[in-house]
GUDO-625121 format. One record per residue: x, y, z of N, C-alpha, C in turn. Coordinates in steps of 0.1 Angstrom, whole numbers, padded with zeros to 4 digits, always signed. Example, Ala and Ser with C-alpha at 12.3 -4.5 7.8 and 13.67 -1.06 7.14 Angstrom:
BEGIN
+0132-0057+0078+0123-0045+0078+0132-0033+0078 +0128-0022+0071+0137-0011+0071+0129+0000+0079 
***
This chain:
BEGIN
+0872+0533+0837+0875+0544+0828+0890+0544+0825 +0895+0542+0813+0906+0547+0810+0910+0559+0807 +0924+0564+0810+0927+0578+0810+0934+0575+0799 +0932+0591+0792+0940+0590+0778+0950+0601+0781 +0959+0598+0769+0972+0605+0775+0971+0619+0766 +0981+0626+0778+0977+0643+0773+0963+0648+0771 +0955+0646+0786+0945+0650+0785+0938+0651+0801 +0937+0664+0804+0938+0662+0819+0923+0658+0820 +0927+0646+0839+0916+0643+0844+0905+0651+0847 +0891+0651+0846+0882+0659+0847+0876+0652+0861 +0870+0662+0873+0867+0657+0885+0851+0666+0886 +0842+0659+0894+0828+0665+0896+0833+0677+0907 +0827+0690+0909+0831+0699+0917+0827+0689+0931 +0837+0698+0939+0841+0693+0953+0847+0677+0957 +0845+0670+0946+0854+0661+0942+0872+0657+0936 +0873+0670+0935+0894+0667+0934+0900+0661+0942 +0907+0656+0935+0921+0648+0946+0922+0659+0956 +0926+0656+0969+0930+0664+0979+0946+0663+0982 +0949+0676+0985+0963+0678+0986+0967+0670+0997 +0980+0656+0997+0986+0654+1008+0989+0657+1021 +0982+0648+1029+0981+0653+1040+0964+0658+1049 +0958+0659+1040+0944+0665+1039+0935+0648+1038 +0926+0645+1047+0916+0635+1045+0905+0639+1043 +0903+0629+1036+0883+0634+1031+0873+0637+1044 +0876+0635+1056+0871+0639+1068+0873+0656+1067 +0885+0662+1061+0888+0674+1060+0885+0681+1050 +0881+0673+1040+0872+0681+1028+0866+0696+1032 +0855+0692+1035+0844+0703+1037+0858+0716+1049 +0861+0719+1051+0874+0723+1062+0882+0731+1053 +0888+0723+1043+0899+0729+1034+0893+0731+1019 +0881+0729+1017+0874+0742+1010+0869+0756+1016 +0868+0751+1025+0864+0762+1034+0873+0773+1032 +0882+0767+1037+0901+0776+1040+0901+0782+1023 +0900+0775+1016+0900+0777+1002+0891+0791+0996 +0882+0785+0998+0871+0798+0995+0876+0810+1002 +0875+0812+1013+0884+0826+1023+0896+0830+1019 +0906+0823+1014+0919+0822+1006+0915+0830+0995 +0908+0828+0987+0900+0834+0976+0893+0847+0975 +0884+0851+0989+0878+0858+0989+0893+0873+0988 +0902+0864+1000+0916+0877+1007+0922+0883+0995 +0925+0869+0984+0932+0875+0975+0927+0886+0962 +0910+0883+0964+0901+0890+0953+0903+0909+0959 +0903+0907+0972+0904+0917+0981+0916+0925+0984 +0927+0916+0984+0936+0925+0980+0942+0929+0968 +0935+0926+0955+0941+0927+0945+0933+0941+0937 +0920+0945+0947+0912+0952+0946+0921+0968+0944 +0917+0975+0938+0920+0989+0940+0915+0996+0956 +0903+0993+0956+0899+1000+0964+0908+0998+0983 +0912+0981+0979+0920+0981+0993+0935+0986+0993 +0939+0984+0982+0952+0988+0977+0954+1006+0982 +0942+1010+0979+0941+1026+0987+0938+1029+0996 +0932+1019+1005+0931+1024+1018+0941+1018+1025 +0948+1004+1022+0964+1003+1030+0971+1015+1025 +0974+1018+1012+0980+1029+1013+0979+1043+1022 +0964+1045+1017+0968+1057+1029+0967+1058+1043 +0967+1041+1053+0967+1038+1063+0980+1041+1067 +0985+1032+1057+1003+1035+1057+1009+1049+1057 +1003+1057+1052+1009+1070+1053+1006+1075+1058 +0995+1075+1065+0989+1081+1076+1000+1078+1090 +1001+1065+1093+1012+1061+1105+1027+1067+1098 +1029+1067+1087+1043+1072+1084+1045+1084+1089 +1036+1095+1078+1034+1105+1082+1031+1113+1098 +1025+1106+1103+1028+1103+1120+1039+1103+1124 +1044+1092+1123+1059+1090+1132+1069+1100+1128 +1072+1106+1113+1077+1112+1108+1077+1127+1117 +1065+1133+1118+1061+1142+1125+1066+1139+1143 +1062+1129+1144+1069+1129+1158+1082+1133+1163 +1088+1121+1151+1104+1122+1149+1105+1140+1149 +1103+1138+1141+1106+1161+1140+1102+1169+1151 +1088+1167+1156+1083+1174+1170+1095+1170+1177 +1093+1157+1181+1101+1156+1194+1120+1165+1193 +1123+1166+1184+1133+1177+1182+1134+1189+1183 +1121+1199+1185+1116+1206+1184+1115+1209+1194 +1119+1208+1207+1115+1207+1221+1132+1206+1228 +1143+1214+1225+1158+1212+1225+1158+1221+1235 +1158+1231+1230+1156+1249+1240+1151+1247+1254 +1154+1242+1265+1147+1244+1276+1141+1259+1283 +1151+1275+1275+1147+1283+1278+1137+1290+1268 +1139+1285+1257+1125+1290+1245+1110+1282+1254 +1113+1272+1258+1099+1264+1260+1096+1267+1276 +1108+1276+1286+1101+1280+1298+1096+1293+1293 +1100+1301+1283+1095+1317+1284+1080+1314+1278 +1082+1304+1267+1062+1298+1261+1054+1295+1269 +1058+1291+1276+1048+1284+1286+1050+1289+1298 +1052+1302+1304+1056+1306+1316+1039+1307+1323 +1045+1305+1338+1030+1305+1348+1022+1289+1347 +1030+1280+1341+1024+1265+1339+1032+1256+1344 +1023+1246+1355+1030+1235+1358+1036+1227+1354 +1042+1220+1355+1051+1206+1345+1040+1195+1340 +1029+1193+1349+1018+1189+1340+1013+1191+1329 +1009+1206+1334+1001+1215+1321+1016+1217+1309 +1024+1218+1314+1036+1218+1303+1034+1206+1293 +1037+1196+1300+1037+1183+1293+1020+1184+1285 +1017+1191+1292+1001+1183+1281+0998+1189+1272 +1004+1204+1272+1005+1214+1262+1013+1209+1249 +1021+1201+1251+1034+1196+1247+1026+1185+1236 +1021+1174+1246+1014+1169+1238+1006+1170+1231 +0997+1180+1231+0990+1182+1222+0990+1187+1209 +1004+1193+1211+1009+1201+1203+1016+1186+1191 +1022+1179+1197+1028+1166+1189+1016+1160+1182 +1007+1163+1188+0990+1154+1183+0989+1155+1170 +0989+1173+1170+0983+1177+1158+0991+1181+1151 +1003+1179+1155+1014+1182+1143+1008+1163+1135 +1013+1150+1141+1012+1147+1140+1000+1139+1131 +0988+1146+1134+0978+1146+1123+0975+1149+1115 +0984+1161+1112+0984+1171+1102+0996+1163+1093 +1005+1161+1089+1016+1153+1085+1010+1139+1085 +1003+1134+1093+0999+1120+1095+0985+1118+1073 +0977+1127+1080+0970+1129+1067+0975+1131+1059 +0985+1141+1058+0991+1149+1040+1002+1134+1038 +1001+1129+1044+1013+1117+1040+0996+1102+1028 +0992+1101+1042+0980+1093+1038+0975+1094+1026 +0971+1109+1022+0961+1113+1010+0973+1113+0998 +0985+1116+0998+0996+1116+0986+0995+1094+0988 +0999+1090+0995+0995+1075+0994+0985+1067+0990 +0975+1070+0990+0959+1070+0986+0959+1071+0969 +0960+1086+0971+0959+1087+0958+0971+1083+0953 +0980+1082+0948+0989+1077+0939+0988+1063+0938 +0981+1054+0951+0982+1038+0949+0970+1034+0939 +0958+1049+0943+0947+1043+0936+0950+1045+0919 +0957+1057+0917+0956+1058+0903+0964+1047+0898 +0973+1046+0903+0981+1034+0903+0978+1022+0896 +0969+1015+0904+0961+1005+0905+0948+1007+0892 +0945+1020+0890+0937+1020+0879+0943+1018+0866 +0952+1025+0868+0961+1024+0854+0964+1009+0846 +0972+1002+0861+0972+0995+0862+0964+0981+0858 +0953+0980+0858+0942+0972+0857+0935+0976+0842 +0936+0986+0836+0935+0996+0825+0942+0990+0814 +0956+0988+0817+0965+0988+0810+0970+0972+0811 +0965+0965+0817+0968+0943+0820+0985+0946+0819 +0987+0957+0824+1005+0949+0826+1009+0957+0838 +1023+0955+0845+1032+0954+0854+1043+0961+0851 +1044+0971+0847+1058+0976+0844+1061+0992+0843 +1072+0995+0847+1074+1009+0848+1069+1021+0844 +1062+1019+0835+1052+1030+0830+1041+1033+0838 +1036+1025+0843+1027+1028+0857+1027+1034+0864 +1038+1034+0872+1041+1042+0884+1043+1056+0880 +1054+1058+0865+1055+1069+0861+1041+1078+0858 +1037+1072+0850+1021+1076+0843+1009+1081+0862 +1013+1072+0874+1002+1077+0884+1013+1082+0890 +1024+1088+0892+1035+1103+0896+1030+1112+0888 +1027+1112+0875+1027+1122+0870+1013+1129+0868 +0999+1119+0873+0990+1127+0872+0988+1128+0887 +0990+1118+0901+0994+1125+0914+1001+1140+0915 +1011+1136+0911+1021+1154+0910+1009+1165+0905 +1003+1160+0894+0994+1169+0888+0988+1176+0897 +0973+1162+0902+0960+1162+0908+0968+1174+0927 +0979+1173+0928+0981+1177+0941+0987+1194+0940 +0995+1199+0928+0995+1210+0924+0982+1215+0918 +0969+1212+0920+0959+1218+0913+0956+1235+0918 +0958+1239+0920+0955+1249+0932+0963+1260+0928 +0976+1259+0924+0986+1268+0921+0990+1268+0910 +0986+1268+0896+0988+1269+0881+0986+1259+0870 +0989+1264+0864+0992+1252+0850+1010+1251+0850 +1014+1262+0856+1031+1256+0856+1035+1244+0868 +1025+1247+0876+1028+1239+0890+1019+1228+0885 +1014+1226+0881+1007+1212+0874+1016+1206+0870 +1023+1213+0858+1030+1208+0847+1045+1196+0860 +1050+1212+0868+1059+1208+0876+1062+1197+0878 +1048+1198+0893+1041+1189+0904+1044+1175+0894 +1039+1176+0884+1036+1157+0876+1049+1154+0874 +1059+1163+0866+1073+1159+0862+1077+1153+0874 +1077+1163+0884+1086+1158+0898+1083+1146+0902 +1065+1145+0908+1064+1133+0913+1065+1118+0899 +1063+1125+0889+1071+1112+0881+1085+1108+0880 +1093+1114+0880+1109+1114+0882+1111+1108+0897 +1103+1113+0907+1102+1104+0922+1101+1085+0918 +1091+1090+0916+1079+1075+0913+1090+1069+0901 +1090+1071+0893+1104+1059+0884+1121+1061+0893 +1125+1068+0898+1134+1064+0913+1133+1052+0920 +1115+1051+0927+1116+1043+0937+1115+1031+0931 +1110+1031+0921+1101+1022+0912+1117+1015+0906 +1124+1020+0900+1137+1015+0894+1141+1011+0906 +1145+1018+0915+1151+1011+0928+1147+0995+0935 +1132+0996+0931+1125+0983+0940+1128+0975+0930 +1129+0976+0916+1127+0965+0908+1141+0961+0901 +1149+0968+0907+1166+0960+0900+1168+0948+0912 +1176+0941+0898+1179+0928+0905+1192+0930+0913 +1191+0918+0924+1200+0922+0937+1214+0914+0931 +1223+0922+0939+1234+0916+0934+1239+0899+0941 +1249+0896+0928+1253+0882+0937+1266+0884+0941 +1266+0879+0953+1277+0882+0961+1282+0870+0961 +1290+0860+0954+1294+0847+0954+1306+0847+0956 
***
Protein backbone atom coordinates (compact mmCIF):
# COMPACT_ATOMS: atom_id res chain seq x y z
CA UNK A 1 0.00 0.00 0.00
CA UNK A 2 1.25 3.35 -0.79
CA UNK A 3 0.51 6.34 1.29
CA UNK A 4 -0.54 9.41 -0.49
CA UNK A 5 0.47 12.56 0.68
CA UNK A 6 -1.88 14.97 2.67
CA UNK A 7 -4.08 12.29 3.50
CA UNK A 8 -4.20 10.78 6.83
CA UNK A 9 -3.52 7.00 7.43
CA UNK A 10 -6.75 5.12 7.98
CA UNK A 11 -6.44 2.14 10.75
CA UNK A 12 -9.15 -0.88 11.38
CA UNK A 13 -10.59 -0.04 15.04
CA UNK A 14 -8.40 -1.29 17.81
CA UNK A 15 -5.65 -1.41 15.40
CA UNK A 16 -3.72 2.22 15.73
CA UNK A 17 -0.28 2.74 16.14
CA UNK A 18 0.35 2.60 19.88
CA UNK A 19 1.78 5.37 21.75
CA UNK A 20 5.64 4.85 22.64
CA UNK A 21 6.40 2.95 25.14
CA UNK A 22 3.12 0.88 25.08
CA UNK A 23 3.56 -2.93 23.41
CA UNK A 24 0.92 -4.78 21.72
CA UNK A 25 1.05 -7.16 24.79
CA UNK A 26 -0.52 -3.82 26.30
CA UNK A 27 -3.10 -3.16 23.85
CA UNK A 28 -6.09 -4.62 25.28
CA UNK A 29 -4.74 -2.62 28.95
CA UNK A 30 -4.36 0.80 27.39
CA UNK A 31 -7.68 0.77 25.76
CA UNK A 32 -8.89 -0.10 28.64
CA UNK A 33 -7.25 2.90 30.55
CA UNK A 34 -8.63 4.72 27.48
CA UNK A 35 -12.17 3.99 27.57
CA UNK A 36 -12.26 4.91 31.62
CA UNK A 37 -10.29 8.13 30.58
CA UNK A 38 -13.36 8.72 28.46
CA UNK A 39 -16.01 7.60 30.52
CA UNK A 40 -14.21 10.47 33.67
CA UNK A 41 -14.03 13.07 31.22
CA UNK A 42 -17.82 12.60 29.66
CA UNK A 43 -18.58 12.69 33.54
CA UNK A 44 -17.07 15.53 34.43
CA UNK A 45 -18.02 17.74 31.75
CA UNK A 46 -21.56 16.71 32.70
CA UNK A 47 -23.77 19.34 34.39
CA UNK A 48 -25.10 17.22 36.70
CA UNK A 49 -21.50 16.45 38.29
CA UNK A 50 -20.45 19.93 37.95
CA UNK A 51 -23.40 20.46 40.64
CA UNK A 52 -22.88 18.14 42.89
CA UNK A 53 -18.96 19.02 43.31
CA UNK A 54 -20.21 22.16 43.60
CA UNK A 55 -22.38 21.87 46.23
CA UNK A 56 -20.06 19.32 48.03
CA UNK A 57 -17.69 22.07 47.94
CA UNK A 58 -19.85 24.40 49.65
CA UNK A 59 -21.12 22.35 51.72
CA UNK A 60 -17.26 21.70 53.43
CA UNK A 61 -16.75 25.54 52.85
CA UNK A 62 -19.61 26.54 54.41
CA UNK A 63 -18.60 24.18 57.27
CA UNK A 64 -15.41 25.29 58.02
CA UNK A 65 -16.42 28.79 57.56
CA UNK A 66 -19.03 28.26 60.34
CA UNK A 67 -16.48 26.64 62.46
CA UNK A 68 -13.99 29.28 61.95
CA UNK A 69 -16.86 31.74 63.41
CA UNK A 70 -18.25 29.27 66.19
CA UNK A 71 -15.08 28.57 67.42
CA UNK A 72 -14.85 32.54 68.19
CA UNK A 73 -17.84 32.51 69.67
CA UNK A 74 -16.72 30.79 72.75
CA UNK A 75 -14.16 33.99 74.00
CA UNK A 76 -16.26 34.91 77.27
CA UNK A 77 -15.42 32.28 79.86
CA UNK A 78 -18.01 34.03 82.09
CA UNK A 79 -20.98 34.37 79.40
CA UNK A 80 -20.36 30.47 78.77
CA UNK A 81 -20.15 29.60 82.78
CA UNK A 82 -23.55 31.58 83.55
CA UNK A 83 -25.14 29.33 80.07
CA UNK A 84 -24.33 26.42 81.16
CA UNK A 85 -24.33 26.67 84.95
CA UNK A 86 -24.87 23.13 87.07
CA UNK A 87 -22.82 21.23 84.05
CA UNK A 88 -19.77 19.32 84.02
CA UNK A 89 -16.89 20.11 81.72
CA UNK A 90 -18.04 17.05 79.83
CA UNK A 91 -21.53 18.01 79.39
CA UNK A 92 -20.06 21.60 78.65
CA UNK A 93 -17.92 20.43 76.01
CA UNK A 94 -20.62 18.36 74.39
CA UNK A 95 -23.12 21.07 74.63
CA UNK A 96 -20.51 23.03 72.90
CA UNK A 97 -20.16 20.69 70.31
CA UNK A 98 -23.18 20.27 69.28
CA UNK A 99 -23.87 23.52 69.13
CA UNK A 100 -20.71 23.94 66.41
CA UNK A 101 -22.57 20.83 64.62
CA UNK A 102 -25.41 22.66 63.68
CA UNK A 103 -24.18 25.83 63.28
CA UNK A 104 -22.07 24.14 61.07
CA UNK A 105 -24.79 22.42 59.01
CA UNK A 106 -26.69 25.08 58.79
CA UNK A 107 -23.95 27.40 56.98
CA UNK A 108 -22.55 24.05 55.67
CA UNK A 109 -25.97 23.70 53.41
CA UNK A 110 -26.79 27.45 52.64
CA UNK A 111 -23.16 27.61 51.26
CA UNK A 112 -23.79 24.12 49.16
CA UNK A 113 -27.29 24.97 47.73
CA UNK A 114 -25.99 28.81 46.47
CA UNK A 115 -23.01 26.46 44.86
CA UNK A 116 -25.31 23.93 43.30
CA UNK A 117 -27.32 26.09 41.99
CA UNK A 118 -25.26 28.70 40.39
CA UNK A 119 -22.79 25.86 38.95
CA UNK A 120 -25.79 24.13 37.50
CA UNK A 121 -27.32 27.07 35.81
CA UNK A 122 -24.03 27.79 34.98
CA UNK A 123 -23.30 24.78 33.14
CA UNK A 124 -26.78 24.98 31.41
CA UNK A 125 -26.31 28.13 30.07
CA UNK A 126 -23.29 27.17 29.27
CA UNK A 127 -23.87 24.13 27.14
CA UNK A 128 -27.03 26.25 25.69
CA UNK A 129 -24.96 28.81 24.51
CA UNK A 130 -21.39 26.38 22.95
CA UNK A 131 -19.23 29.11 24.36
CA UNK A 132 -16.91 30.01 27.36
CA UNK A 133 -17.03 33.47 28.19
CA UNK A 134 -18.09 36.05 30.66
CA UNK A 135 -21.48 36.32 29.92
CA UNK A 136 -22.12 33.03 31.59
CA UNK A 137 -21.27 33.52 34.85
CA UNK A 138 -22.97 36.88 34.61
CA UNK A 139 -26.28 35.58 33.04
CA UNK A 140 -26.19 32.31 36.10
CA UNK A 141 -25.48 35.36 39.06
CA UNK A 142 -28.17 36.95 37.83
CA UNK A 143 -30.81 34.35 37.62
CA UNK A 144 -29.01 32.53 41.08
CA UNK A 145 -29.45 36.14 42.77
CA UNK A 146 -32.95 35.88 41.42
CA UNK A 147 -34.08 32.14 42.02
CA UNK A 148 -32.61 32.85 45.94
CA UNK A 149 -34.45 36.17 46.60
CA UNK A 150 -37.73 34.56 45.52
CA UNK A 151 -39.50 34.85 48.72
CA UNK A 152 -39.16 38.54 49.37
CA UNK A 153 -40.30 40.62 46.20
CA UNK A 154 -39.96 41.60 42.82
CA UNK A 155 -37.39 44.33 44.20
CA UNK A 156 -35.38 41.63 45.96
CA UNK A 157 -35.38 39.60 42.83
CA UNK A 158 -34.52 42.37 40.80
CA UNK A 159 -31.68 43.18 43.63
CA UNK A 160 -30.67 39.59 44.53
CA UNK A 161 -29.74 39.04 40.46
CA UNK A 162 -27.88 42.47 40.06
CA UNK A 163 -25.80 41.73 43.20
CA UNK A 164 -25.08 38.12 42.64
CA UNK A 165 -24.21 39.24 38.98
CA UNK A 166 -21.82 42.02 39.74
CA UNK A 167 -20.28 39.08 42.41
CA UNK A 168 -20.13 36.45 39.65
CA UNK A 169 -18.34 38.90 36.81
CA UNK A 170 -15.73 40.01 39.98
CA UNK A 171 -14.76 36.55 40.46
CA UNK A 172 -15.07 35.59 36.98
CA UNK A 173 -12.83 38.77 35.78
CA UNK A 174 -10.57 38.03 38.56
CA UNK A 175 -9.96 34.13 37.53
CA UNK A 176 -9.62 34.95 34.04
CA UNK A 177 -7.01 37.96 33.79
CA UNK A 178 -3.80 37.12 32.56
CA UNK A 179 -0.97 36.92 35.29
CA UNK A 180 1.56 39.27 35.30
CA UNK A 181 5.19 38.90 33.91
CA UNK A 182 7.61 39.47 36.29
CA UNK A 183 10.84 39.43 34.13
Amino acid sequence: MTSLPLVAPLFPAGKEPLPPGITEEDRAQFLQAKKYQAWMSYGMESCAAKTVIAGIGGLGIGAFFSLMSTSFAYEDPYLRAQSQAGLNNTQKAREIFKDMGKGMWRSGKGFGKVGALFAGIECVIEGYRAKNDMVNPVAAGFVAGGILARHSGPKAVLGGGLAFAAFSAAIDWFLRREPADDD
